[in-house]
N, C-alpha and C positions, 0 to 999 in steps of 0.2 A: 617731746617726740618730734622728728622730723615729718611733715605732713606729706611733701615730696612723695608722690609714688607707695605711701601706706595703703595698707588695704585696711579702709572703715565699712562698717556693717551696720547700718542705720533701720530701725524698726517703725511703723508707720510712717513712713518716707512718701506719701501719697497726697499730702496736705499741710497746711501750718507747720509748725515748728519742724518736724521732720522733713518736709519740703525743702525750708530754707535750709534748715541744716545739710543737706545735698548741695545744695548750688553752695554754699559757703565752703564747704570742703573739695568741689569738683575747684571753685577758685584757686585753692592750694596743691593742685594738680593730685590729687589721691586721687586711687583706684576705689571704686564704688561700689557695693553688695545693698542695692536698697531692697525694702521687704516692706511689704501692705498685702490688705487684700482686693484694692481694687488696680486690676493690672492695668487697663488702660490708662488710667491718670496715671499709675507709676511709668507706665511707658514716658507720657509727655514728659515727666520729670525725668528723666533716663537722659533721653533726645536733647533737654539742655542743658543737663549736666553735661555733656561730648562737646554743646557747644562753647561753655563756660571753662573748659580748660582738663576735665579729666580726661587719662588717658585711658581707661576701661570703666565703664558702668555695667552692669548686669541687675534687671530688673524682675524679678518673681513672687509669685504671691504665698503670705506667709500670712499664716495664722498663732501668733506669738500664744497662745493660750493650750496649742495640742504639740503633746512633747515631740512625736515624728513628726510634725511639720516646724517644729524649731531644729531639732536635728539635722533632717537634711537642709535646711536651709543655708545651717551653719557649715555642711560638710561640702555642698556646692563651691561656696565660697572656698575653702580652702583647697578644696581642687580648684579654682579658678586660676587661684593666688600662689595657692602652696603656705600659705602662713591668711594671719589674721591679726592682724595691729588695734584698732578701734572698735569696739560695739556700742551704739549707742541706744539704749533702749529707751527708744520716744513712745512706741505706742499706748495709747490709752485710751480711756472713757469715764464719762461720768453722768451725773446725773443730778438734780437738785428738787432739792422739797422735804417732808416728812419723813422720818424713816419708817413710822408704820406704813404711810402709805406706797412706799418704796417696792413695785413689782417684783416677786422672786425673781422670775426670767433677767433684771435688770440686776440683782444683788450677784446673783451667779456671773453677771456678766462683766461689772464691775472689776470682783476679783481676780477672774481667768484673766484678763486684761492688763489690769493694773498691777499686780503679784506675781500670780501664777508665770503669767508671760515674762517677766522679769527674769523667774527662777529657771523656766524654761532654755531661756536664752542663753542666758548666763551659764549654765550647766554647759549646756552645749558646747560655748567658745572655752572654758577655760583648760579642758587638756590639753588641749592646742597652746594657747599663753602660758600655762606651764612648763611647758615643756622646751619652749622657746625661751624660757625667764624673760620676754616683753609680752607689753600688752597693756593698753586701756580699755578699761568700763564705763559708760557714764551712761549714770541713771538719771533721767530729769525725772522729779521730783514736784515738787508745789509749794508752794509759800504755805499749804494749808499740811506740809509735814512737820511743822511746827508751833504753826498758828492754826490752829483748828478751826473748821469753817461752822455756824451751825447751819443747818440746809442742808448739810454739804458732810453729813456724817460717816457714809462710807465709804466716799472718798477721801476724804479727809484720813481716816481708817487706812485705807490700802496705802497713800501716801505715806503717812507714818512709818507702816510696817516696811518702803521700799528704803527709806532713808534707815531704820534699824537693819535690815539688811546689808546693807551698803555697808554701814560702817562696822558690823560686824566681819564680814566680808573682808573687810578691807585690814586688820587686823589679824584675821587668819591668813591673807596671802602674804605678810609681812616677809620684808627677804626673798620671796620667789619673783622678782621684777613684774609682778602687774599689779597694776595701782586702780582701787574702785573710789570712782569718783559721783556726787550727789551734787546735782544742777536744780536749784528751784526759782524756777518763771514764779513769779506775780501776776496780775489778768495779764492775757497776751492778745492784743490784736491782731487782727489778720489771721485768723484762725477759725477752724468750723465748730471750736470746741462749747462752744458758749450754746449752742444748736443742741447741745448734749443735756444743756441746761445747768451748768455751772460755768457762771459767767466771770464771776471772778470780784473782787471788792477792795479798793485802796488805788493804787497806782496802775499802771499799764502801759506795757510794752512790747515793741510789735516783734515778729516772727522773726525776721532776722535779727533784731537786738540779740534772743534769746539764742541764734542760732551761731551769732561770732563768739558767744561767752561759752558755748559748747565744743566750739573747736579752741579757742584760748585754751580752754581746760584739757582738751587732747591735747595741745602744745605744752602746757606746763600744768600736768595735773596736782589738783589738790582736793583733800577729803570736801570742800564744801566750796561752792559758786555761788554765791548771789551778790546781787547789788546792794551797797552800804545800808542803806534804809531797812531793808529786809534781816540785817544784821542788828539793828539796834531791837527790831520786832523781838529779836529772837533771845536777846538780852533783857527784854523788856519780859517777858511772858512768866518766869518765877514772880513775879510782884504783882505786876496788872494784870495775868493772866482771868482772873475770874470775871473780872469789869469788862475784860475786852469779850467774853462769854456772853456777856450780857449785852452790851451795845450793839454787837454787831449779829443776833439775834434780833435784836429790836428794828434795824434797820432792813433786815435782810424781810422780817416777819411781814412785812408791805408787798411784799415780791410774791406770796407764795399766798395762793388764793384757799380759802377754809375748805375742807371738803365734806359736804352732808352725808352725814351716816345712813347707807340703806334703810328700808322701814320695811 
């Protein structure tokens, strides 16, 4: 896809990866639809997307999680634009430790974020890219959608199911020109996401790394983005998979403090 002047729709565009993914794309001169919920940091980001080379940015607060607030958001935009080329669904959350000890408030919040929002979004843009036969999706994803994290169980969870998605997805719009594409970062630095408490484990790469492989993948999309290594994981997990359950359990188990059961 031509980047020139597309209009991309970037979700949690207020920080880390979806930050950079703005400034990477305002580089290729695209039109901007960013969405968070903190407007003022999206504003800063807005301000040097204009000055990094887009010719329209438009910043407003979205809550990917509540389906009228994904709708209009998406409807904004193509009144902005009149069409909708890219959506990039970055937002997220997470959390790490036990899953018993896993607050409800924080399970529920997990998935309206990590899924729900997903589903959200994506409902939203796709009469529009149907209807146009163009259009890219890209879901970033996590190395822990196919490498399972333990700590890291319902995330791990939501991920999976956005990658099942994706490629289900991606199969049903067969023929209708939009293509659903699945991005998965490894730990990423430069990011507030480790603050969530899933920090990440193996290699690591900063916010723009992940954010030029997000626009590569709008310029030549394909069902799956990551870096070679992450490929061999991924080939690796039928054989090793139970071992690597267990190591990385072991190591992870130093990180997450016992908790004493009330008396």
């Amino acid at each position: 896809m031509r980047l020139k002047g597309a209009v991309d729709v970037i979700t949690g565009a207020s920080s880390g990866i979806g930050e950079a993914t703005a400034y990477a794309f305002a580089r290729s001169r695209a039109r901007l639809e960013l969405g968070a919920r903190r407007l003022e940091r999206l504003n800063a980001v807005a301000e040097k997307c204009l000055k990094l080379g887009s010719p329209a940015v438009n910043a407003r607060v979205l809550d990917v999680a509540d389906w009228s607030s994904a709708r209009a958001f998406i409807d904004a935009a193509i009144h902005d634009h009149e069409r909708l080329d890219v959506l990039v669904n970055n937002a997220g959350a997470g959390w790490r430790g036990r899953l018993q000890d896993m607050p409800e408030e924080k399970v529920d919040e997990l998935i309206a974020t990590n899924l729900k929002g997903v589903i959200a979004m994506t409902r939203a843009a796709l009469p529009s890219m149907v209807e146009r036969r163009r259009g890219v999706i890209i879901n970033v994803a996590s190395v822990v959608a196919f490498r399972a994290a333990p700590y890291s169980a319902l995330y791990s969870a939501t991920k999976h199911a956005v990658a099942g998605l994706s490629h289900a997805l991606r199969g049903e719009l067969s023929g209708s020109g939009v293509k659903v594409c699945v991005v998965y970062p490894a730990g990423t630095s430069g990011t507030e996401f480790h603050k969530e408490g899933e920090r990440g484990s193996g290699p690591r790469y900063s916010a723009e790394w992940v954010a030029n492989l997000i626009v590569r993948t709008a310029r030549f999309p394909r069902r799956d983005a990551m870096v070679m290594r992450l490929r061999l994981v991924d080939l690796a997990e039928p054989v090793f998979g139970g071992l690597m359950d267990h190591a990385i359990g072991e190591v992870r188990r130093r990180d997450v403090p016992e908790r004493t059961p009330a008396s």
